[in-house]
N, C-alpha and C positions, 0 to 999 in steps of 0.2 A: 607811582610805584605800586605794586601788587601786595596784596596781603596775603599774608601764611603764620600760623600760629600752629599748638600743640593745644590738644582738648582733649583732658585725661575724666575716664568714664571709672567711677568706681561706684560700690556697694556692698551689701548683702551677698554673701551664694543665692543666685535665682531671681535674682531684681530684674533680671533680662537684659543685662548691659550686653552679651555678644549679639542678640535680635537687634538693639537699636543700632548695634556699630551694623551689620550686616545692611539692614532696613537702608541706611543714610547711605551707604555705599553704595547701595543694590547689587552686593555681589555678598558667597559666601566667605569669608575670611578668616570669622570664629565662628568654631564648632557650636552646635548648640542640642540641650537636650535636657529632658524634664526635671534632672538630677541637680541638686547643688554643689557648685566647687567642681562644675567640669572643664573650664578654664584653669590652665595650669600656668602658665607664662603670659608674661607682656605681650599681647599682639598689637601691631600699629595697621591701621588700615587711613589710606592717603584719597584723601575726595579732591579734586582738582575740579575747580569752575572759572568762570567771568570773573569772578570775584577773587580768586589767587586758590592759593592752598589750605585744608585745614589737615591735620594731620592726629588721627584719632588715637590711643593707649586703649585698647580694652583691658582690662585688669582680672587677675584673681578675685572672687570675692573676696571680701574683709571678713577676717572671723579671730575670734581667741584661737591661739597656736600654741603647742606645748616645741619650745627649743631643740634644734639639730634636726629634724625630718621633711617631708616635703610640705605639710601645712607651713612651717616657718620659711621655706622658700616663697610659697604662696603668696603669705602676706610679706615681704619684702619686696616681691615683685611688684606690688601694689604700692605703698610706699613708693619706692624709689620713681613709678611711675608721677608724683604729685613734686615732679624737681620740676618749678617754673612754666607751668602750663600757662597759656594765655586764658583757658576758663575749663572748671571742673564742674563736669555734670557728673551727680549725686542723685542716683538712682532709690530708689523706696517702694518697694513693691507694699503695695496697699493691704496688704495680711499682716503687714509688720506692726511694731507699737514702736515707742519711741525708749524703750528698753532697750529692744533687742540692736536697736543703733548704734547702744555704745564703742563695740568697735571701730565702727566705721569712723563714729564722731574724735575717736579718741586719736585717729591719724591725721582726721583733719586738722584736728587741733595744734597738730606739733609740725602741720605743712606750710611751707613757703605761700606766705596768704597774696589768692588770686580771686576773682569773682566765683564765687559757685551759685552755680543753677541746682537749686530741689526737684528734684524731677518726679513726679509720681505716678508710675508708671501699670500698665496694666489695667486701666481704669473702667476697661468698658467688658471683661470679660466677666461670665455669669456668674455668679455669687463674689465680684470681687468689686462692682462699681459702687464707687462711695454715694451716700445721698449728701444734703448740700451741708448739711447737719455734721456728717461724719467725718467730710474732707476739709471742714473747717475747723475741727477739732482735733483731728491731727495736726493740719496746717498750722495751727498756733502752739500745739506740744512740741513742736519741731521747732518752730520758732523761737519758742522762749528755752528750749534747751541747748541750740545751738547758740544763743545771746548770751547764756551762761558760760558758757565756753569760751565766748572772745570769738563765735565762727558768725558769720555774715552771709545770709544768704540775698544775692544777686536780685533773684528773680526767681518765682515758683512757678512751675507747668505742672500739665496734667499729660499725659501721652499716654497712646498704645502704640509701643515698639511692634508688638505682631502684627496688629494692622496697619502698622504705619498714620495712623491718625496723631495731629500735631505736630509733626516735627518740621516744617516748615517754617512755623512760628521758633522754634528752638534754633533753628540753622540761622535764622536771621538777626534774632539775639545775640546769636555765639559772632557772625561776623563783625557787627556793632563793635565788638571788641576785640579784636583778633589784627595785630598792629601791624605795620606796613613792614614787608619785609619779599626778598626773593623767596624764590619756592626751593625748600628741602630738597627737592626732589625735581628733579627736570623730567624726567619721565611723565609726559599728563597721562600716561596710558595707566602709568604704572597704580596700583591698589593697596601694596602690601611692602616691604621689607622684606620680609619675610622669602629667605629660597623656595622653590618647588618641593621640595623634600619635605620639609615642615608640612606643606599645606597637606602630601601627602597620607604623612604619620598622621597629623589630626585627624583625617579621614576614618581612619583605621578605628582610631582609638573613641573616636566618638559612635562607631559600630558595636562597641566595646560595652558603653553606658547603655544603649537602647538593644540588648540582644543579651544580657547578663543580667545579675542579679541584683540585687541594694548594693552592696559592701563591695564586689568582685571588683569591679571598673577600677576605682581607687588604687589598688593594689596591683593594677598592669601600667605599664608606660611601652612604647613602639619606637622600636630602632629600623630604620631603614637601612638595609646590608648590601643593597645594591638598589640604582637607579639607572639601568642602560637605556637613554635615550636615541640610541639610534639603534635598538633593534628595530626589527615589525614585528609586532606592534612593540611599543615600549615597555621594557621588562622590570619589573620592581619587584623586590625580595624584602619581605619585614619578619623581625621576630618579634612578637607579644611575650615580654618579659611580665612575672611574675614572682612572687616571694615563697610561695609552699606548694610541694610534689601534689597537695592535694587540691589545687586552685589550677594547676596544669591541664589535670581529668575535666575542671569541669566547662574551661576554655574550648577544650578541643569537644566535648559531649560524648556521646555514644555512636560510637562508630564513623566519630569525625563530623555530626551532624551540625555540630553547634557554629565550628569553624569556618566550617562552608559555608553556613548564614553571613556570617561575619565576615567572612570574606566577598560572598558573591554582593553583600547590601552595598561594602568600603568602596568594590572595584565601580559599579554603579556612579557613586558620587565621586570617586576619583574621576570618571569618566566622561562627566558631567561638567564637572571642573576643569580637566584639562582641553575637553572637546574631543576626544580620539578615545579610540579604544587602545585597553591596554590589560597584559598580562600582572595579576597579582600575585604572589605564592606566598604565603604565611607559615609560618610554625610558630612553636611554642616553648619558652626557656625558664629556665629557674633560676632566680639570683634573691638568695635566701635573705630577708628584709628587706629589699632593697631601696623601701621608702622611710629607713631610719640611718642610711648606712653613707655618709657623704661622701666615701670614693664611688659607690656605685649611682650615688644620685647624679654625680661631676661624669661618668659614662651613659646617663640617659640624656643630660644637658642641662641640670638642673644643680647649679652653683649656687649652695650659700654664701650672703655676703659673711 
């Protein structure tokens, strides 16, 4: 019989967990960009080999969340991602200490205990590579914090998710344990869960993070209002919601400049992604709080439990 398991990836915001889901996949599936907590939602990306199925959770970062807004969606999404995985890689970007963990540590704590992999990641980028000194001294403050806890860790790696260096060794770990079973998913082609709309709207929204300001991104989510796949080219209509009349001006720029960025960069990677060219149209909406407000968070798709 073939093997297929579930292998939920959490952290920190910025650990690089959507680079390593993307990296193992070799496609893009999670958005990714220098910002933390730009992953909003559970995304699952499906690796099909010789070997059977593994079937990935990229996660929100873990962070403290103040109740009722879209951080407490956040980390629920993360949570509820740690129901019964066959193994949880536990991402650590090398700038952290073993403080700033406690989040993360504090969910593993109260999750259905499965093997977790320490992953630490990041390791060979310039002023972030540990000396043997410093990754062993992490490596045992992580240790004895999470043996405090009642957490176990598996097995420790070192990776770069950007370069893809190590992860070989981790995919073959993770099969080791990863139980006999049919594949999830009959589709071997298939990568994602996830509809085409989705992949879309992240497109957008992560045009959003790298073309905006610190704070701005945060405060937009993307609706897709039309997706005509059998025009020519294929015609797709989003709005870029927003919370305040004055974060609308600065979406759209001066004379529409800003928009157009963010548009012509989305259509690009949409375009890239789907293979074909295709028409984008964007405007811009106002929906006053709308990241503290949970009927309008239930209209961007974003349910608290």
């Amino acid at each position: 019989m073939t093997q297929s398991g579930f292998i939920a990836i959490v952290g920190r915001p910025n650990a690089g967990k959507s680079t390593l889901l993307n990296a193992v996949l070799d496609a893009k599936v999670s958005i990714v960009t220098p910002k933390a907590q730009t992953t909003r939602e559970r995304v699952l990306g499906i690796l099909t080999t010789a070997h059977g199925q593994l079937v990935f959770v990229d996660t929100p970062g873990i962070h403290t969340a103040k109740p009722g807004g879209i951080n407490e969606y956040m980390v629920s999404e993360a949570r509820e991602a740690l129901d019964q995985p066959a193994v949880i890689w536990y991402l650590v970007d090398p700038t952290s200490a073993v403080e700033h963990e406690a989040a993360v540590l504090d969910i593993l704590e109260k999750a259905p205990r499965a093997p977790i992999f320490l992953i630490f990641n990041k390791i060979d980028l310039k002023g972030y590579a540990y000396s043997g000194a410093q990754f062993e001294e992490i490596t045992v403050k992580m240790a004895e914090e999470m043996q405090k806890r009642g957490i176990a860790a598996a097995k420790t790696f070192q990776i770069s998710a950007e370069r893809e260096k190590g992860l070989s060794g981790l995919l073959e770990e993770s099969w080791k344990l990863t139980p006999e079973h049919p594949h999830y998913y009959p589709d071997e082609e298939q990568i994602s869960d996830r509809p085409m709309r989705f992949f879309v709207g992240e497109k957008v929204r992560e045009q959003l993070f790298r073309c905006l300001g610190e704070e701005l991104p945060y405060s937009c989510a993307v609706e897709i209002e039309r997706f005509d796949e059998s025009a020519k080219p294929p015609r797709i209509e989003a709005v870029i919601h927003v919370e305040r009349e004055s974060q609308k001006g600065m979406v759209i720029g001066k004379g529409g400049a800003k928009i157009k960025e963010i548009g012509t960069n989305a259509r690009k990677e949409i375009e890239d992604f789907l293979g074909q060219t295709v028409f984008l149209g964007l405007r811009v909406d106002v929906i006053k709080d709308w990241t503290k407000d949970a009927k309008a968070m239930k209209r961007m798709g974003y349910v608290l439990p």
